[in-house]
C-alpha positions as CSV (number, residue, x, y, z in Angstrom):
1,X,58.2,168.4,151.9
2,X,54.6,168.9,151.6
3,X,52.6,171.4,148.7
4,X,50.8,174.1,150.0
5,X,47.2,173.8,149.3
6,X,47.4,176.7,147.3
7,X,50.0,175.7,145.0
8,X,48.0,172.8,144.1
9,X,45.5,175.2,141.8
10,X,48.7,176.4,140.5
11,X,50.2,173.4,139.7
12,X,47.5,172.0,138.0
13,X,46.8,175.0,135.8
14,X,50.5,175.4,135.1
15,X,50.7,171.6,134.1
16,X,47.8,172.3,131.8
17,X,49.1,175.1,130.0
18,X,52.4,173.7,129.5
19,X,51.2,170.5,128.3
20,X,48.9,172.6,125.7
21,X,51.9,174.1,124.9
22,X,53.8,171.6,124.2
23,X,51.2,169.7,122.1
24,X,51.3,172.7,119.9
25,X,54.9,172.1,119.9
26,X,55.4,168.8,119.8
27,X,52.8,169.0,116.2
28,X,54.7,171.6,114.9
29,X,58.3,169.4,115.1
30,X,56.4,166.9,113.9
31,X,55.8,168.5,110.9
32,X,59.1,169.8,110.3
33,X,60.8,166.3,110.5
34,X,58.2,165.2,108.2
35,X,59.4,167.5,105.6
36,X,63.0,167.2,106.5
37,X,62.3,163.2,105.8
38,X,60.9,164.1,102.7
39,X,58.0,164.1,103.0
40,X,54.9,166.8,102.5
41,X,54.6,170.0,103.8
42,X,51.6,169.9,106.3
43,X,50.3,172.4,108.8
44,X,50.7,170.8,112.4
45,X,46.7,171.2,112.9
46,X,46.1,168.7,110.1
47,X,48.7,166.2,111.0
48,X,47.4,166.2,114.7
49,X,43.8,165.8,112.8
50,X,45.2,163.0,110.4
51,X,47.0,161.0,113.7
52,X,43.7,161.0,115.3
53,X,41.7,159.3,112.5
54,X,44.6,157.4,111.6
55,X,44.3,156.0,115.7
56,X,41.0,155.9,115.7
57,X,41.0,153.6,113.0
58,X,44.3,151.5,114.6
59,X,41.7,151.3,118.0
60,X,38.5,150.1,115.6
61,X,40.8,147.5,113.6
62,X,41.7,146.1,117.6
63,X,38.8,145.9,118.9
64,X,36.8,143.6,115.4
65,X,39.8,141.6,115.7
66,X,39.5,141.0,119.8
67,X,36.0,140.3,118.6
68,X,36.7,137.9,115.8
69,X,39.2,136.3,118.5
70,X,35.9,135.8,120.6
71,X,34.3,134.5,117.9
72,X,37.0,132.1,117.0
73,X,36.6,131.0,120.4
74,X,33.4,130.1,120.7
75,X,33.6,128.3,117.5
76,X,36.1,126.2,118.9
77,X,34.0,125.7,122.4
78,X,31.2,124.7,120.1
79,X,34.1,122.1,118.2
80,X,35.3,121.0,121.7
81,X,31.4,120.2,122.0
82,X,31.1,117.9,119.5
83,X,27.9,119.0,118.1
84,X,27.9,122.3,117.7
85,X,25.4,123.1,121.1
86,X,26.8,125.4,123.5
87,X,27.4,124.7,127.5
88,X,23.6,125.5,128.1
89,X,22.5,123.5,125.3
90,X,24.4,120.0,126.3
91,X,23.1,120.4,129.7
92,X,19.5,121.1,127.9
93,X,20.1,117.9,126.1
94,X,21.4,115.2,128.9
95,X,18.5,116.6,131.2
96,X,15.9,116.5,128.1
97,X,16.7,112.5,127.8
98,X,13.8,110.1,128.4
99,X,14.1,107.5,130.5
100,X,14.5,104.8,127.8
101,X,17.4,106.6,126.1
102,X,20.9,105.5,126.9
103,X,24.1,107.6,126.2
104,X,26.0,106.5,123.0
105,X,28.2,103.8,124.4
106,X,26.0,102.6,127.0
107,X,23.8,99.7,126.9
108,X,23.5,96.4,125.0
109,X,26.5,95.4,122.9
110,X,25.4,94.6,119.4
């Protein structure tokens, strides 16, 4: 079966409005199970409103703590490091070695 090209119009306008529809809907049963669950009575504008900040906020709280875990792991790259100094800054410091230093470890044994 193939969709005639001019259905496709129709079918994407039809999908629209029945999806607005049902939004307006789905807010208003929303807000009727709401009171039926005791609790408030709310227009379903506000309570579509509300969910919005309140997922805005969920989507803020996410994304601090995906940056605290990048954070975390830096810290811990920096641990693994020893001294604190990054990839870039251990291989500044082995190549910023003169030629009388030795690696800890090396050398005489005292």
């Amino acid at each position: 079966m193939q969709l005639a090209e001019t259905d496709k119009t129709l079918l994407a306008t039809t999908k629209a409005d029945v999806e607005g529809n049902w939004k307006n809907k789905k807010w208003g049963l929303i807000a009727t199970e709401m009171e039926k669950n005791g609790g408030g009575k709310y227009p379903a504008d506000f309570l579509q409103k509300e969910w919005k900040k309140m997922d805005a906020a969920r989507v803020a709280a996410e994304e601090a703590a995906a940056g605290g875990e990048a954070l975390l792991a830096a810290a811990v790259e920096a641990v693994e490091n020893d001294n604190g100094n990054n990839e870039e800054e251990e291989e500044e410091d082995e190549e910023g070695k003169g030629e009388g230093e030795e690696e800890e470890g090396e050398g005489d044994d005292d």
